[in-house]
Backbone as CSV, one residue per row, in Angstrom:
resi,resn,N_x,N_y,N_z,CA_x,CA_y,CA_z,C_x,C_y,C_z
1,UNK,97.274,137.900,48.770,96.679,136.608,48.715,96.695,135.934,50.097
2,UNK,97.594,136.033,50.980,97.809,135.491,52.191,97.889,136.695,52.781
3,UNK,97.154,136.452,54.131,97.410,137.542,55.421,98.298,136.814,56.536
4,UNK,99.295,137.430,57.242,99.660,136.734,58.509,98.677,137.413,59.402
5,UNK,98.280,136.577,60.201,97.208,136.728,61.182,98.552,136.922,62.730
6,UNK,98.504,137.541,63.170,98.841,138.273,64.263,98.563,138.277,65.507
7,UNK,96.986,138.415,65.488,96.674,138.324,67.230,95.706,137.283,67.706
8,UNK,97.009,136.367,67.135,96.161,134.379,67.869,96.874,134.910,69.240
9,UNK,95.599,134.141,70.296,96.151,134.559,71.584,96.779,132.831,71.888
10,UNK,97.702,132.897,71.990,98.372,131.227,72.633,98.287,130.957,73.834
11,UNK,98.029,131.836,74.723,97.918,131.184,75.723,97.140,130.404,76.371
12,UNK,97.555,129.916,77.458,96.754,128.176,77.874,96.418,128.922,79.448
13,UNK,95.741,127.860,79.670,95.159,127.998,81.152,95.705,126.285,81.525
14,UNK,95.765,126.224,82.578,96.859,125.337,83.651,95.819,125.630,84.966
15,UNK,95.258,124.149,85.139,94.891,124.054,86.459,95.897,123.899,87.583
16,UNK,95.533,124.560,88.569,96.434,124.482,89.747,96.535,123.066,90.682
17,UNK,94.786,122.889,90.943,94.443,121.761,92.158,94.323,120.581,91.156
18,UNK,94.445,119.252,91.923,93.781,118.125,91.069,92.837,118.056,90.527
19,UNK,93.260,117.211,89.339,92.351,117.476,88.887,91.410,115.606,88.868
20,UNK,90.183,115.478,88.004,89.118,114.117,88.219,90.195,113.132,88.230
21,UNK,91.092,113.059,87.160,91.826,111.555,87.067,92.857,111.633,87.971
22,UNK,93.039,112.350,88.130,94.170,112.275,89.816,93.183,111.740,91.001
23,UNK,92.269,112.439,91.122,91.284,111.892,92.447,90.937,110.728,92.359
24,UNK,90.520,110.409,90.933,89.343,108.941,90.731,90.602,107.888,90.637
25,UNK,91.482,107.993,90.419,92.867,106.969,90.339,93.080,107.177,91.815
26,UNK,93.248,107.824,93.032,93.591,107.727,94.455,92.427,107.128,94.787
27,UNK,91.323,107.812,94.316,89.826,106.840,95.379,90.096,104.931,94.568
28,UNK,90.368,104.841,93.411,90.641,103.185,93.264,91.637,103.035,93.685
29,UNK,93.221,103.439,93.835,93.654,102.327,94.485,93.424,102.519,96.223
30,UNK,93.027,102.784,96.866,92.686,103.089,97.884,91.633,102.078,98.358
31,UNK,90.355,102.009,96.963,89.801,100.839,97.589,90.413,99.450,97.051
32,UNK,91.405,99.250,95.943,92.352,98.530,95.912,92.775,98.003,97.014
33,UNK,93.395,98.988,97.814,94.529,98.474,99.201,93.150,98.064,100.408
34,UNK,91.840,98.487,100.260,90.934,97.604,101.184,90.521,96.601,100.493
35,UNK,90.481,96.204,99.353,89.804,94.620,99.080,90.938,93.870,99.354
36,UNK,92.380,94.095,98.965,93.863,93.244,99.218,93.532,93.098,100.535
37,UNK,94.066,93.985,101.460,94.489,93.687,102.498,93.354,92.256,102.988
38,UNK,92.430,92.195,103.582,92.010,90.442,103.811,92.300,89.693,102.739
39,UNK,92.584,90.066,101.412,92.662,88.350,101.048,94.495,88.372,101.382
40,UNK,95.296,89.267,101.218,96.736,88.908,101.793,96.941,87.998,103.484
41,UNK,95.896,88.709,104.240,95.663,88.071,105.670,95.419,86.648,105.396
42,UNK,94.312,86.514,105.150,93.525,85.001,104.380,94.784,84.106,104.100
43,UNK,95.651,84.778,102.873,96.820,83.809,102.584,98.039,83.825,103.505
44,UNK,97.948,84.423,104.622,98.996,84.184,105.301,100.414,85.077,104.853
45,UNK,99.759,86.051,104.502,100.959,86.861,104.045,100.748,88.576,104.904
46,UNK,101.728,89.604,105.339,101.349,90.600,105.960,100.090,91.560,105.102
47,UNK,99.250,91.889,105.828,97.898,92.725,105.002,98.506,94.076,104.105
48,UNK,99.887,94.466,105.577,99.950,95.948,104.532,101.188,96.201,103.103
49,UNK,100.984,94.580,103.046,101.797,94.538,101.768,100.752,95.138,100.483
50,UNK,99.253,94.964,100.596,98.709,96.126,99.625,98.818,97.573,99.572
51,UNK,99.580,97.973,100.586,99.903,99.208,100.079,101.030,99.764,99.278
52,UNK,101.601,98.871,99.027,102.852,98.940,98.517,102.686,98.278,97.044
53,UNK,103.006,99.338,95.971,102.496,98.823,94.359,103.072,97.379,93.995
54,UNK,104.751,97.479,93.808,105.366,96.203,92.919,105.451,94.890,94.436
55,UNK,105.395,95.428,95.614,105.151,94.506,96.549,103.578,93.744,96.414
56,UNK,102.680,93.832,95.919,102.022,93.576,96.178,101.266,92.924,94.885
57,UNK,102.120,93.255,93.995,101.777,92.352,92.751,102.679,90.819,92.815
58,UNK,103.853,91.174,93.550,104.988,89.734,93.889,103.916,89.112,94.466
59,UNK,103.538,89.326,95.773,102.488,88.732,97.031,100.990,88.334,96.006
60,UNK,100.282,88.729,95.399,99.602,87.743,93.950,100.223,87.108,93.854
61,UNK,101.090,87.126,92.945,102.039,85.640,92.023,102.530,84.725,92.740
62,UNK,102.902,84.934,94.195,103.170,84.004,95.328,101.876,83.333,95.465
63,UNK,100.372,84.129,95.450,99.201,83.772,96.172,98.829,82.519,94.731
64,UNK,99.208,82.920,93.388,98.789,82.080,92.680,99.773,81.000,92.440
65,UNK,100.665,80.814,93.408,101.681,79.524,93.590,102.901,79.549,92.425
66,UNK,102.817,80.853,91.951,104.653,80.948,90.977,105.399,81.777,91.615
67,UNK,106.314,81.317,91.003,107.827,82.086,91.418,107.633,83.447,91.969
68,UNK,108.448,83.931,92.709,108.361,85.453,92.723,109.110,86.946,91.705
69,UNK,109.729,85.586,90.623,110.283,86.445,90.097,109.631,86.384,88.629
70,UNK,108.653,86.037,88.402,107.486,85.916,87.597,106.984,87.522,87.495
71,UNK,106.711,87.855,88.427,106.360,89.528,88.513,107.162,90.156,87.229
72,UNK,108.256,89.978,86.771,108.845,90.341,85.354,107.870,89.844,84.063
73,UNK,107.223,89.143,84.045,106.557,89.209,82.915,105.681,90.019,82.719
74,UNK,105.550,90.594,83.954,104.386,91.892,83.743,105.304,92.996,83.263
75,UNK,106.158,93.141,82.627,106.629,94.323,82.527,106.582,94.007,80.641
76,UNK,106.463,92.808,80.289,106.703,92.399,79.084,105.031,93.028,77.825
77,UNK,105.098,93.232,76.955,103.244,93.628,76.530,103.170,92.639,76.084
78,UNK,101.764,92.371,76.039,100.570,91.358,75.163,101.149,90.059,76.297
79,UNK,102.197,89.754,76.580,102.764,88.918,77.824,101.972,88.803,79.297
80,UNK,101.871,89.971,79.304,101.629,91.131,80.545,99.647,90.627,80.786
81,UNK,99.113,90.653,79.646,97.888,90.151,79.386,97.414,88.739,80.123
82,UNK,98.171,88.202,78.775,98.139,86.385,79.167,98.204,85.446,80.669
83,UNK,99.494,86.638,81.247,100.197,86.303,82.586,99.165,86.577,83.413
84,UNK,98.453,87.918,83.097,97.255,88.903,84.230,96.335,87.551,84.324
85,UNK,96.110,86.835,83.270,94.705,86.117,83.496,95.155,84.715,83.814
86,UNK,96.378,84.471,84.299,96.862,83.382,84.585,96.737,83.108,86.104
87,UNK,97.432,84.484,85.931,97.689,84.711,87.630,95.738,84.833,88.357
88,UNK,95.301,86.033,87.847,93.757,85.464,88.045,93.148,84.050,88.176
89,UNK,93.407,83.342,87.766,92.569,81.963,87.743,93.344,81.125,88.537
90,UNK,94.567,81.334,89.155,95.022,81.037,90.000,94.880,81.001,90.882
91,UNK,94.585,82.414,91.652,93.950,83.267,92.415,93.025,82.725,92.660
92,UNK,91.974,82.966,92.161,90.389,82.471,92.213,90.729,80.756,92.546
93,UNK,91.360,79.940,92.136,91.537,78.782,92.231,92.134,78.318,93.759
94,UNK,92.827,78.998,94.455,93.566,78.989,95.258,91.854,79.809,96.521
95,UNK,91.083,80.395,96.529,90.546,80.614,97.217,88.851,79.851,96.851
96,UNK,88.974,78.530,96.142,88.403,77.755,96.086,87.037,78.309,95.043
97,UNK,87.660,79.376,93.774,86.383,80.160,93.315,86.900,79.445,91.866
98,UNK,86.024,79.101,90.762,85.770,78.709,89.466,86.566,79.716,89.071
99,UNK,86.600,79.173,87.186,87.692,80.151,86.152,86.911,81.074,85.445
100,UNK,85.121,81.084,85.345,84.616,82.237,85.240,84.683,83.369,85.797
101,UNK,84.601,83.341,87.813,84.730,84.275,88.511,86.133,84.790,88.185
102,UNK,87.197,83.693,88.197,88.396,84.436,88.712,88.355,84.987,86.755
103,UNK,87.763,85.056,86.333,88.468,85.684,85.032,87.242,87.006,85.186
104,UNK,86.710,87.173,84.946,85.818,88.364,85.148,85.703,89.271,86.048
105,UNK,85.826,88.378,87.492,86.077,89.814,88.655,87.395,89.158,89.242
106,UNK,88.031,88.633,89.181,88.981,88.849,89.686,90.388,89.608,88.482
107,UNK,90.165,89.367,86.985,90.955,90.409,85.969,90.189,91.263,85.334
108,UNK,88.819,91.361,85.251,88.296,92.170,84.687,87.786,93.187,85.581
109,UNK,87.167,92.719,86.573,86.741,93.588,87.621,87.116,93.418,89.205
110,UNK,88.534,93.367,88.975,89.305,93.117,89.862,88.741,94.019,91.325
111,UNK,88.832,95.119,91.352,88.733,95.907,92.801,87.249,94.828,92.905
112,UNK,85.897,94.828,92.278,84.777,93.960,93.166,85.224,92.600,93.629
113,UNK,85.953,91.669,92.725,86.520,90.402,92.994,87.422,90.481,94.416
114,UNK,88.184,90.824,94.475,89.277,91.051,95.764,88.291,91.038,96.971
115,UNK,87.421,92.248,96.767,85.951,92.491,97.971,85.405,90.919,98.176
116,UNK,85.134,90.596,97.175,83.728,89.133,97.639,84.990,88.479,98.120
117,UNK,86.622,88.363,97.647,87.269,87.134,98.609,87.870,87.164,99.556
118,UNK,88.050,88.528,99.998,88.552,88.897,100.934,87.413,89.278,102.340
119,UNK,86.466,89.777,101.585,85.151,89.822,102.692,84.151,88.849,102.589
120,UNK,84.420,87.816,102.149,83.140,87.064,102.418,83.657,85.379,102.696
121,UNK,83.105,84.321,101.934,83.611,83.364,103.362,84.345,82.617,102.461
122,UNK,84.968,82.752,101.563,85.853,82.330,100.864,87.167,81.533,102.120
123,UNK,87.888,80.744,101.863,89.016,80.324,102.461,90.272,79.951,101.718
124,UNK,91.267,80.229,101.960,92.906,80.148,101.139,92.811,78.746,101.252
125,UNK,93.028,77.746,100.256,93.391,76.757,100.092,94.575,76.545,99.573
126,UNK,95.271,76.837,99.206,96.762,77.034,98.803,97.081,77.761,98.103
127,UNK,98.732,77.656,97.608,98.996,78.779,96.461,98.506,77.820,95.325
128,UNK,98.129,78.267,94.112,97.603,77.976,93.096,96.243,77.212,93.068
129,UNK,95.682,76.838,94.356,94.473,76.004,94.204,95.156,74.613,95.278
130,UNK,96.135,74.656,95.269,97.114,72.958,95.321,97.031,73.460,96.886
131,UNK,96.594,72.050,97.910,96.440,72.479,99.804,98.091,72.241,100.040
132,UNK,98.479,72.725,100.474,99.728,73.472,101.072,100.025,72.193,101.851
133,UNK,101.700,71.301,101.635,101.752,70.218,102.073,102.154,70.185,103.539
134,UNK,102.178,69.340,104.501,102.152,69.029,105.980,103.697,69.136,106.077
135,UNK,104.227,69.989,106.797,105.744,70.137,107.116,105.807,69.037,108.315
């Protein structure tokens, strides 16, 4: 009634070289670390802090005028969300751009957003939007 079947071949094949999602994840953050770097300049903070992952999410949350130890709520879920689009409209607010832009390209389509504020004539007005008071 039953046969044991015998000659299943199991074996797998294993790519050696990278493979698409290894490449296409290095070509974004790569152009990641070129849209950051001017808007980090812009805010007065060092440029090659975009190359550096959890450095460079602190240097956001600074750019959107909170704490630096705020960067912990990103580690939190559905938190992690709320905070992303906080910190966005912050962002965008702080380089003098509306809460449509900063919610659409600056959290939704973040790598184009970073580009238009970092390359184009946008200017840092403070952290969170608020002009940075006279020492």
């Amino acid at each position: 009634m039953f046969q044991l079947i015998t000659d299943v071949d199991y074996s797998t094949s294993y790519s050696v070289g990278p493979t698409a999602g290894t490449i296409g994840s290095l070509v974004g953050y790569i152009i990641l670390v070129i849209a950051l770097w001017p808007v980090f300049r812009k805010a007065g903070f060092p440029g090659w802090g975009a190359i550096i992952p959890i450095y460079n999410t602190y240097v956001l949350v600074k750019i959107a005028g909170f704490h630096g130890a705020t960067v912990l709520l990103f580690l939190i879920p559905i938190v992690n969300l709320v905070f992303g689009i906080i910190v966005a409209i912050r962002i965008g607010a702080a380089f003098g751009k509306g809460g449509a832009f900063s919610f659409f390209l600056l959290w939704l389509l973040s790598i184009i957003g970073y580009l238009i504020i970092g390359y184009g004539s946008s200017t840092y007005i403070g952290p969170g939007g608020k002009p940075a008071a006279a020492v």
